[in-house]
Structures are given as structure tokens and as C-alpha cells.
C-alpha positions, 0 to 999 in steps of 0.5 A: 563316737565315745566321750571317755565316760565309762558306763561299766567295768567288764570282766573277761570271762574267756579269750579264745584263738579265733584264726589269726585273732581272738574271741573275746567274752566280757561280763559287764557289772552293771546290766548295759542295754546292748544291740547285736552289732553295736559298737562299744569301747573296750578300754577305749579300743571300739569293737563290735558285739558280735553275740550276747548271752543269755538273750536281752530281758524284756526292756533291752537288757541283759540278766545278771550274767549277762556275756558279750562277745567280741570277735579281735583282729591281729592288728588290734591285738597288736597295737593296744592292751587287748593283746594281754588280757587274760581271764578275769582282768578288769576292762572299762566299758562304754558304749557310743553315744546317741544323738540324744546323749549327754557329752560329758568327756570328749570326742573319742573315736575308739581308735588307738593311737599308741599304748603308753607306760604308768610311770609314777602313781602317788596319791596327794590328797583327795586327788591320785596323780599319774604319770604315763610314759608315751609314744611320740604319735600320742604326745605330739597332739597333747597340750595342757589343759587338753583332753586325752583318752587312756584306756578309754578314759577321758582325762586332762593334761596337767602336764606334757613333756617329750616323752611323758604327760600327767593327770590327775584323778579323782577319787570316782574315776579310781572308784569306777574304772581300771585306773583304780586297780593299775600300778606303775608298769602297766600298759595303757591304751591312748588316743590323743584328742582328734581335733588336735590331729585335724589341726595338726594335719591341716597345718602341715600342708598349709605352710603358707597359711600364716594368718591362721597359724599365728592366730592358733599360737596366741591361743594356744593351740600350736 
């Protein structure tokens, strides 16, 4: 499990052919204590370290030119942004919470929902605003004011519609993360907020259950 706040920006220093997938190589910025087989979030995707370079200092973490390694199945290929890193592309780096950590974003499971479009980018003020074009699987789930992963990222929605929703940035999130160095037409990695899909799904086979749907509409929540 993610909550969206991202520890580090990557750089990708390889993309091989592994059979059918790829062999990922990433050089973290910022030294990350790492696990040989823990899981962390490559732009919101959760992939597995299945080796790092050189091996991890005294004290857990990797020397300055730290490498991890990740092994991308074709169906991850497939359905997010991975698929279309080439060398030195930026990526958003986190890695899954421990029980002692903080929550400072959401629930984020690291499993793609669906890749979505930067439509519009302008800047007003302190805040930069986002439009991001989205498949219907992703914005069924989406409401104002709720939480939404893109690239990893946990931001809110200011705004939904049938085919596109809105956030707002601030100037750290630009300053710390892939979204400061995206432009319109570019692809994004989105998972919709998974208390939404429970709720979704609960009330899809409880058609019948009209007191608790009538309660979640005056909240808001349908």
C-alpha cells in the first residue's frame, strides 16, 4: 500500500528487452533506503526490486549512484505509461508504507486503472491547473473534492466531468515530482480512489438495499 506522496524523483538509466517484458534500471535522486524485493511505486505502477546497485552502505542506503531494478511484465507495459520510458525520462518514486508511517495522501494500491491525456496546463497564480482527459473506468469512481492518483501522485478533484476532471498544484508538488516537467499531450498514469470502487461494487449487487443507498446520496457519496 502508497499514499501518493512521492519520496523521490528517478531517472531511467536503461530499458532492456527481458522476453516478452522489460528490465527497468532507475537512478533514484535522493538516496532511498531500499529491500531486495520490496515493492515500490514507479509512477503510481507498484513494481518489485529485483536487484540494486552497488550493494546498500552501512545504515540501509544505496551510495550516490545508487540503481534499481525492476523486471515489467507485457501487461504492465501495456496498460500504463512504462511502456513509453526511454532513457533519462524522469519518474516518481515511492516506496509502501510501514505501519509506523505517516498517511499523508491516500490509499493507493499501485494498480492502474487506466492511462489518461494532460489536456490543458495554465498557471494562475501561485497554483498551476491540470486538465487530464480520462477513460470512463477511472472517472466513474471520481467526485469532487476526492482523491485521485496520477502518476503516482496523490491529488484532489476540483473538478469531474464525462470525459475529463481538474487539479490543482501546488508550487512543491511541480518542484518534486514528474507533473513539473509534463506539457499538454502527454500520458499519465491513473488510479481512482479504491473506496470508491468498494462502494461502487457493493452497491451494484445490492440493488435492494435502499436505506443505505439513500444515506450515501445525502452525503454525497453516490
Amino acid at each position: 500500500m502508497f499514499t501518493g506522496i512521492i519520496e523521490s524523483m528517478g531517472k531511467v538509466a536503461s530499458v532492456r528487452k527481458a522476453g516478452s517484458g522489460v528490465r527497468l534500471c532507475l537512478k533514484p535522486d535522493l538516496l532511498i533506503q531500499v529491500q531486495l524485493g520490496e515493492s515500490i511505486a514507479v509512477n503510481g505502477v507498484c513494481l518489485t526490486v529485483s536487484e540494486f546497485t552497488p550493494p546498500l552502505n552501512k545504515g540501509g542506503s544505496g551510495g550516490v549512484d545508487s540503481e534499481l531494478f525492476f523486471d515489467v511484465s507485457p501487461e504492465t507495459l501495456k496498460n500504463t505509461n512504462l511502456g513509453e520510458l526511454k532513457v533519462n525520462d524522469k519518474v516518481n518514486l515511492e516506496r509502501a508504507l510501514m505501519p509506523t508511517g505517516r498517511f499523508g495522501g491516500h490509499m493507493v494500491t499501485g494498480h492502474v486503472d487506466g492511462v489518461g491525456l494532460i489536456k490543458d496546463k495554465k498557471k494562475d497564480g501561485e497554483y498551476t491547473y491540470f486538465t487530464f482527459g480520462a477513460p470512463p473506468a477511472v472517472l466513474r469512481y471520481l467526485v469532487q473534492k476526492g482523491s485521485v492518483a496520477v502518476d503516482g501522485i496523490s491529488l484532489t478533484v476540483i473538478d469531474v466531468t464525462e470525459s475529463f476532471f481538474k487539479t490543482a498544484i501546488i508550487p512543491h508538488t511541480l518542484n518534486v515530482t514528474t507533473l513539473g516537467l509534463k506539457g499538454v499531450g502527454e500520458k499519465v498514469n491513473l488510479e481512482s480512489d479504491i473506496l470508491g470502487k468498494y462502494v461502487g461494487k457493493y452497491l451494484s449487487g445490492r440493488d435492494n438495499n435502499t436505506g443505505l443507498r439513500s444515506k450515501l446520496m445525502e452525503g454525497g457519496f453516490v
